[in-house]
C-alpha positions in Angstrom: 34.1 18.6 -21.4 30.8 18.4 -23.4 31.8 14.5 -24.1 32.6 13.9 -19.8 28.9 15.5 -19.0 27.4 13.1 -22.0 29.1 10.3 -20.6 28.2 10.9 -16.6 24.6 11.1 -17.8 24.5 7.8 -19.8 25.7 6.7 -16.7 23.1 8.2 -14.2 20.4 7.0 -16.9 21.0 3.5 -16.5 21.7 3.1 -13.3 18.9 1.5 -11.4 17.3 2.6 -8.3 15.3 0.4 -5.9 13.9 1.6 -2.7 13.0 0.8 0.7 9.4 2.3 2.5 9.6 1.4 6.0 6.2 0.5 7.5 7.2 -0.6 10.9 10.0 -2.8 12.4 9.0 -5.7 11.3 7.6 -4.7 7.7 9.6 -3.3 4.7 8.7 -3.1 1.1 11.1 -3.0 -1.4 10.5 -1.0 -4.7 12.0 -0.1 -8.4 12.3 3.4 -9.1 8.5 4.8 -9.9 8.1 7.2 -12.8 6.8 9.6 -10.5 6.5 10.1 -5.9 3.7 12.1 -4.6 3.5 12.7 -0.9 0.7 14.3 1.5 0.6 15.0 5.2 -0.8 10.8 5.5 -0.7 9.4 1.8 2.6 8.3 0.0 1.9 6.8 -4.0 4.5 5.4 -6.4 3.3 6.2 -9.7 4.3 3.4 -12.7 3.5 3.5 -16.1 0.0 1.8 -15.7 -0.2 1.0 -12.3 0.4 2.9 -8.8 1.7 2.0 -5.4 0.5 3.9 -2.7 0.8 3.8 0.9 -2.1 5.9 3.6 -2.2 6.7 7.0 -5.1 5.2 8.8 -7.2 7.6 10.8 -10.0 5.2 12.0 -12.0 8.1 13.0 -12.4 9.0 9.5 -11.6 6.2 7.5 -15.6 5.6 6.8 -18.0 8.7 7.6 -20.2 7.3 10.1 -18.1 4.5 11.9 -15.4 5.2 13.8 -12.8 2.2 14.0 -10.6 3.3 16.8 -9.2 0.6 18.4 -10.6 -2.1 15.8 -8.5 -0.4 13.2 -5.6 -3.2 12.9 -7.5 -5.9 12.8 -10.1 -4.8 10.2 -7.1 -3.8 7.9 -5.7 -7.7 8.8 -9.7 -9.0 7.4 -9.3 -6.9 4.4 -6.8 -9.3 3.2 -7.6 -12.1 5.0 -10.9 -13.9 5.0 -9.5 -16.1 8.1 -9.2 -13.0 9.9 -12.7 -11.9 8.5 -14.8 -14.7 9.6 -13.3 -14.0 13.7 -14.9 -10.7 13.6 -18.2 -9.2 14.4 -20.8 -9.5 11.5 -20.7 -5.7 11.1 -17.1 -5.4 10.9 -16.8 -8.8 8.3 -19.1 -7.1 6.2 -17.7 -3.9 5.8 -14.1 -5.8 5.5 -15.4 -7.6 2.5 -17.1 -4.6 1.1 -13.7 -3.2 1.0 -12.0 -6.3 -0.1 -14.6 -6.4 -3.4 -13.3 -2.7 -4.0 -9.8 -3.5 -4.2 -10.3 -6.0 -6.4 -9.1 -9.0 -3.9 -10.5 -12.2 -4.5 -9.6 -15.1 -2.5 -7.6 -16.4 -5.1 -5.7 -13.0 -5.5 -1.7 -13.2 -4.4 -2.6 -10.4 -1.8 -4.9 -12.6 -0.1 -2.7 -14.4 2.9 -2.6 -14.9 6.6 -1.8 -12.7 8.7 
């Protein structure tokens, strides 16, 4: 008995999980198994063993204090990532996309960086 239960968790232990977070119809991101899932009312993060995944729910009347973003909110997520995107929007809003961009880390250069 003691031998089957050693064996079935060898077993478990190296099997491999991978999975799927839906983000809408069209968007799916695929995923190895994190050493760790956290999950909030809008915040999902995948935590690795020096690096995290996470994944929020936009509220554009509170993403920044003392802007509200409704109805802008798509495509200043879109200029985040893409300065193409950036330059076809109002000073104000390329700015603040940028801003954001620097505090990610993306750089145009950076494999994030695409067109949307």
């Amino acid at each position: 008995m003691k031998s089957s239960i050693m064996a079935l968790t060898m077993l478990i232990s190296t099997f491999t999980f991978a999975g799927e977070l839906v983000v809408s119809p069209s968007f799916k991101i695929t995923y190895p198994e994190p050493e760790l899932i956290s999950h909030s009312a809008d915040t999902l993060i995948l935590k690795y063993g020096d690096w995290n995944f996470s994944h929020a729910i936009i509220n554009p009347e509170t993403m920044y204090a003392s802007i509200d973003l409704s109805g802008l909110e798509l495509a200043f997520v879109k200029s985040i990532f893409s300065p193409e995107v950036r330059e076809t929007q109002a000073t104000w809003l390329a700015a603040l996309a940028a801003e954001q961009a620097a505090t990610f880390g993306l750089l145009s250069t950076s494999p994030l960086m695409r067109q949307f």
